[in-house]
C-alpha positions in Angstrom: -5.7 1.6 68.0 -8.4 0.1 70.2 -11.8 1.1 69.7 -12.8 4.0 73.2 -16.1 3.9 75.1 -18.3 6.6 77.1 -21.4 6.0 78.2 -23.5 6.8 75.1 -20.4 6.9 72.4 -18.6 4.9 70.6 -15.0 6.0 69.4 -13.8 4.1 66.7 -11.2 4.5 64.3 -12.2 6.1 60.8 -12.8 4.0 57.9 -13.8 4.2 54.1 -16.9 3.7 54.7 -17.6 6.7 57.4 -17.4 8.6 53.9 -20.8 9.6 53.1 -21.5 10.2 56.8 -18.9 12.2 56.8 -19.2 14.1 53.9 -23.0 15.0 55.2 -20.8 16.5 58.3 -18.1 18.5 56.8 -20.4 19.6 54.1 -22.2 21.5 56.4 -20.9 25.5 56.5 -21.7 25.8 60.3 -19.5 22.8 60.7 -16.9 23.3 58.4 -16.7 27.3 59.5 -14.1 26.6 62.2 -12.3 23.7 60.2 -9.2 24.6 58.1 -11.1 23.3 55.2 -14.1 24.5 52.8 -17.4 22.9 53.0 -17.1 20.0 51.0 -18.9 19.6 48.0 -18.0 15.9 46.8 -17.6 12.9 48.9 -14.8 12.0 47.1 -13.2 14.7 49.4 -14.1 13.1 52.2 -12.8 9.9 51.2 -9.8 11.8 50.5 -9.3 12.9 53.8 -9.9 10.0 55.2 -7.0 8.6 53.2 -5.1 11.2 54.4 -5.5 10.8 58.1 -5.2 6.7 57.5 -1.5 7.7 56.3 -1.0 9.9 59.0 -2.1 7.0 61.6 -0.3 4.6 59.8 3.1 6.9 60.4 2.0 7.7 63.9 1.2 11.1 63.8 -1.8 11.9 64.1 -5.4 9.0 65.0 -8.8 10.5 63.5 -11.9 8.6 65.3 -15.3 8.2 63.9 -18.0 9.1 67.1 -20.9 6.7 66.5 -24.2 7.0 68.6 -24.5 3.6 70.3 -28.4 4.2 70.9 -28.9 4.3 67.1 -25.3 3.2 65.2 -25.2 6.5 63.4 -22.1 8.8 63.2 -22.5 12.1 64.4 -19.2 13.3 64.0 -15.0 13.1 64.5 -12.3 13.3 66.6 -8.9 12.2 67.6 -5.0 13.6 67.6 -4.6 16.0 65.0 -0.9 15.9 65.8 1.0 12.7 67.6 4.5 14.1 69.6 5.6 10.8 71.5 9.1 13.0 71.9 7.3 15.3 74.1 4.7 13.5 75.2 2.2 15.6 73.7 -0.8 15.6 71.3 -3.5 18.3 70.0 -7.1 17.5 69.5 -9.9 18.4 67.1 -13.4 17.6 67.0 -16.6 18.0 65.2 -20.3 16.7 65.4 -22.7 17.3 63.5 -25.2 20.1 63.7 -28.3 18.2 64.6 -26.5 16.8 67.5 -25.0 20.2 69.2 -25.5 21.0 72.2 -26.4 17.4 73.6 -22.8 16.9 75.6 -21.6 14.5 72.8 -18.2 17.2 72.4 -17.5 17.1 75.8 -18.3 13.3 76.3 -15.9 12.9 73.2 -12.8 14.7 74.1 -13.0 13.4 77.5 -12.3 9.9 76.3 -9.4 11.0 74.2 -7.6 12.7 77.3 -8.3 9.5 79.4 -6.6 7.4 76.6 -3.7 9.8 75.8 -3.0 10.2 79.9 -3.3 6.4 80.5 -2.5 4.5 77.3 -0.7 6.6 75.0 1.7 8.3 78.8 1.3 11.5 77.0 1.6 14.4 79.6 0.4 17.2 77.9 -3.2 17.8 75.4 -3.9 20.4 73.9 -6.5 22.0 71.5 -6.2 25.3 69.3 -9.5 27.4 68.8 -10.5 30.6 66.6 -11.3 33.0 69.1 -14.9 33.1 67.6 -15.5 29.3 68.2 -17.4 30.0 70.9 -18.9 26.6 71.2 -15.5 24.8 71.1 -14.3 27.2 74.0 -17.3 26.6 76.4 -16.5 22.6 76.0 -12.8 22.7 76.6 -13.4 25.3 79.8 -16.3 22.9 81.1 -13.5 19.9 80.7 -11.3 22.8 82.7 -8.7 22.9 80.1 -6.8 26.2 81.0 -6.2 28.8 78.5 -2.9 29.5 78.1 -3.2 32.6 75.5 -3.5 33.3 71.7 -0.8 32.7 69.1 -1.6 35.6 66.7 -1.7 34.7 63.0 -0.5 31.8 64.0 -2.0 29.8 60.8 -3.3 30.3 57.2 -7.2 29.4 57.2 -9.5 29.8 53.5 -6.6 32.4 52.3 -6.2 34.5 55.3 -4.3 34.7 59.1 -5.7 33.7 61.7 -5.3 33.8 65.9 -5.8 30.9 67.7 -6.5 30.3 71.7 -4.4 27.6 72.9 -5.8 25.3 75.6 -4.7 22.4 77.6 -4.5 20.0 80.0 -1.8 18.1 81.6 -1.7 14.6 83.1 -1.2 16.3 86.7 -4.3 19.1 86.0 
């Protein structure tokens, strides 16, 4: 997988040694709140996952992207195609930055460079992202990319030991 640029980010994919970058990120409660994952408390969990979403890239399911600042080199977060369905022509995204750097368009800036690349050089037709209705933040960025909501799958998924809904949003390659 090629390396994707936006104007101020640098999408590249996840490696080894993102791990105590991204531990520092999915560490954080606020972060990991939303994540089907605790707050991690070792970065050998990060490096973990990281291993795990290598394997998953490796079988063509799923591509996990560090997101690197280009002004300073520094990792602010992650992103990329949770789920890979060349069949259908279809992928979901999932994202995350890092507190300090909300609310500064890097999400939005982000996900719009993984639609570009799934449209035009993966010929998907369809992305999509599933949100906890409270993920209020997460909502606000997929509406101002004008994904459309298309409803909410109720208990759709077990998250931390309970059911959860999820909002389903997407975009198509002819939206």
């Amino acid at each position: 997988m090629t390396n994707l640029y936006t104007e101020r980010l640098l999408l590249r994919k996840m490696r080894t040694t993102d791990s105590a970058s991204l531990f520092k990120i999915w560490s954080d409660p606020e972060v990991a709140k939303f994540m089907n994952i605790d707050p991690f408390t070792e970065e050998s969990q990060a490096v973990n996952m990281i291993s795990h979403l290598d394997k998953l890239a490796h079988d063509n399911k799923a591509i996990r992207f560090s997101i690197i600042k280009l002004s300073t080199n520094e990792l602010i977060g992650s992103c990329g195609y949770n789920f890979l369905d060349f069949e259908n022509e279809k992928a979901e995204i999932g994202y995350d930055i890092a507190k300090e750097h909300w609310g500064n368009g890097y999400a939005p800036e982000a996900i719009s460079a993984l639609v570009e690349n799934a449209f035009n050089t993966l010929n998907l037709n369809r992305v999509e992202a599933k949100v906890e209705p409270e993920n209020i933040n997460s909502i606000k960025v997929l509406e101002k990319l004008n994904f459309t909501w298309e409803g909410t799958l109720r208990q759709t998924e077990k998250s931390k030991g309970k059911y959860i809904d999820l909002k389903i949003f997407s975009k198509l390659k002819s939206d």
